[in-house]
C-alpha distance (Angstrom), angle and dihedral (degrees) to the residues before:
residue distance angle dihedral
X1 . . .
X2 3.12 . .
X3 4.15 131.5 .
X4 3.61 114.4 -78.7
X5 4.10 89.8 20.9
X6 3.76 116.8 148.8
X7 3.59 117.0 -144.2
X8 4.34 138.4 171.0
X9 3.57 137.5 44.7
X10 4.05 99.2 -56.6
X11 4.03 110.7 29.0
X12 4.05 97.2 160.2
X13 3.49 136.6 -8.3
X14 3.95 132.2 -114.5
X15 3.72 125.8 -159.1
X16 3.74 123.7 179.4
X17 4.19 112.5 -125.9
X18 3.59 133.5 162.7
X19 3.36 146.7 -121.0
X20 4.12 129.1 -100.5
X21 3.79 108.8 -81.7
X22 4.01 94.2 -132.3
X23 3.77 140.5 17.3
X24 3.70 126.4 33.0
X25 3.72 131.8 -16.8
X26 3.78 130.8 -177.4
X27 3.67 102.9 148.2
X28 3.65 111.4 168.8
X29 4.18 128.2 -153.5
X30 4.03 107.1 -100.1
X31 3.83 88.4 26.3
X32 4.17 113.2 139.3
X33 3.88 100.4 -132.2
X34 3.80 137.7 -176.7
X35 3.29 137.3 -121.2
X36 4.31 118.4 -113.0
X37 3.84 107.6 162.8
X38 3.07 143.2 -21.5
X39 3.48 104.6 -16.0
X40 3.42 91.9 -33.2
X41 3.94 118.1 133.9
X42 3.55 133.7 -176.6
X43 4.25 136.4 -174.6
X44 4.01 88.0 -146.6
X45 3.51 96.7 105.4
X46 4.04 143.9 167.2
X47 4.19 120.9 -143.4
X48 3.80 105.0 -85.5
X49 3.64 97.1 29.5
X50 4.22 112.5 147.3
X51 3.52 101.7 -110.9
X52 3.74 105.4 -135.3
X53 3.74 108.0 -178.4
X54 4.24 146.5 -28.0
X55 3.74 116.1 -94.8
X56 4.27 103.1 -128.3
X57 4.30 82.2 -167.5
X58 3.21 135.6 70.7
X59 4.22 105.6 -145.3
X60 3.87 135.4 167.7
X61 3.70 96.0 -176.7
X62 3.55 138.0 97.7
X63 3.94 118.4 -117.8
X64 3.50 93.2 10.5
X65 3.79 118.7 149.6
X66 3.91 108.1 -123.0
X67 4.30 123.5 178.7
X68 3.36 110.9 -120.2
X69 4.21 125.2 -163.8
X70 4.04 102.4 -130.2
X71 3.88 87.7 171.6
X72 3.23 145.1 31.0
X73 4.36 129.6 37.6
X74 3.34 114.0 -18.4
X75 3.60 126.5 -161.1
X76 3.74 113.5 -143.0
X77 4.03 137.5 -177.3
X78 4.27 101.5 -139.4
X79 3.53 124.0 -170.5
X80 3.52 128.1 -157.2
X81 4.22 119.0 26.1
X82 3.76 121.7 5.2
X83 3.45 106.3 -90.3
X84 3.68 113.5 -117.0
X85 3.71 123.1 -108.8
X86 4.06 106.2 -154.2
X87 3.85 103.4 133.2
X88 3.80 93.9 -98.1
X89 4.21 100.4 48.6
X90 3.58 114.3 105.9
X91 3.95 136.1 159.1
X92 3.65 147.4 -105.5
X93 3.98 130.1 -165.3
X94 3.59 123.9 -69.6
X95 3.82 127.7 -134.3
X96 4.08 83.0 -107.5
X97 3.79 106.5 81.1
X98 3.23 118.9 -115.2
X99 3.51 91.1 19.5
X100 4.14 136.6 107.6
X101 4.18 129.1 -142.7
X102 3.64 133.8 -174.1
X103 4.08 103.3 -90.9
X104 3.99 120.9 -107.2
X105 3.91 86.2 -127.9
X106 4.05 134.9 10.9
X107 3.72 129.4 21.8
X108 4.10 97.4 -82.2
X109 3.49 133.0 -142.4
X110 4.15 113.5 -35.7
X111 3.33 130.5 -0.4
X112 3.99 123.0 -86.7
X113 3.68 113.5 -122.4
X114 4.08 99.5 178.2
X115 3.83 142.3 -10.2
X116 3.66 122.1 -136.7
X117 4.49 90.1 -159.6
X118 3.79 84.0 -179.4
X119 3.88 102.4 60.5
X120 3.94 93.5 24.2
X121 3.89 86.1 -116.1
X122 4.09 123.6 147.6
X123 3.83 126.1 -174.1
X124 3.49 110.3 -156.5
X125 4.11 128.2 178.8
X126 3.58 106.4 -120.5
C-alpha cells in the first residue's frame, strides 16, 4: 500500500449540505469551505475562518445541495508558508476563498499529514 492509501469499511465521510440561499456562489470541487447555517457552507472566506469541510462539487447556484467530505484526507490549496506537518498542526481558511493557511495562533482544524510546497497543496486529516 502505498502512502496516503485508504483502506477498511469507512475511509472518509460524506454529508450532503447546501448552498447559500442568495448572493453569489462559485464554489469549486476541492475547495475548503465554512460553515454559515444550518448546513449551509460557503468557499467565500476571511483569514482565520474554521474550516469546516471540502466541497466534492463544483456549483454556481443558490440552494443547491452540494456533498461535502467532513472526514477523512483532505486535499487543500494553502497560501502563504508551508503549513507544518508535526502530528498536532492543522489549518484554518485563508483570505483566498476556497483556500486554507497555516493559523496565526493554535494548531487549527485537522491535522496536516504532508505538504506538496511545489503545487501549494496540503492534506490534512479531518
Amino acid at each position: 500500500m502505498a502512502f496516503g492509501d485508504v483502506g477498511g469499511a469507512v475511509t472518509e465521510l460524506v454529508i450532503t449540505c447546501q448552498t447559500p440561499a442568495s448572493g453569489t456562489v462559485a464554489l469549486t470541487k476541492g475547495d475548503a469551505v465554512k460553515l454559515t447555517g444550518a448546513y449551509v457552507v460557503d468557499n467565500a472566506t476571511d483569514a482565520e475562518d474554521v474550516v469546516f469541510s471540502q466541497a466534492l462539487a463544483t456549483s454556481d447556484q443558490n440552494s443547491a445541495a452540494i456533498p461535502v467530505k467532513v472526514r477523512g484526507v483532505c486535499i487543500f490549496d494553502f497560501t502563504g508558508a508551508d503549513p507544518t506537518v508535526d502530528g498536532v498542526a492543522g489549518v484554518l481558511a485563508s483570505a483566498t476563498d476556497g483556500s486554507v493557511k497555516t493559523p496565526l495562533s493554535g494548531n487549527g482544524v485537522g491535522v496536516n499529514v504532508k505538504v506538496d510546497s511545489a503545487a501549494s497543496k496540503v492534506h490534512v486529516l479531518m
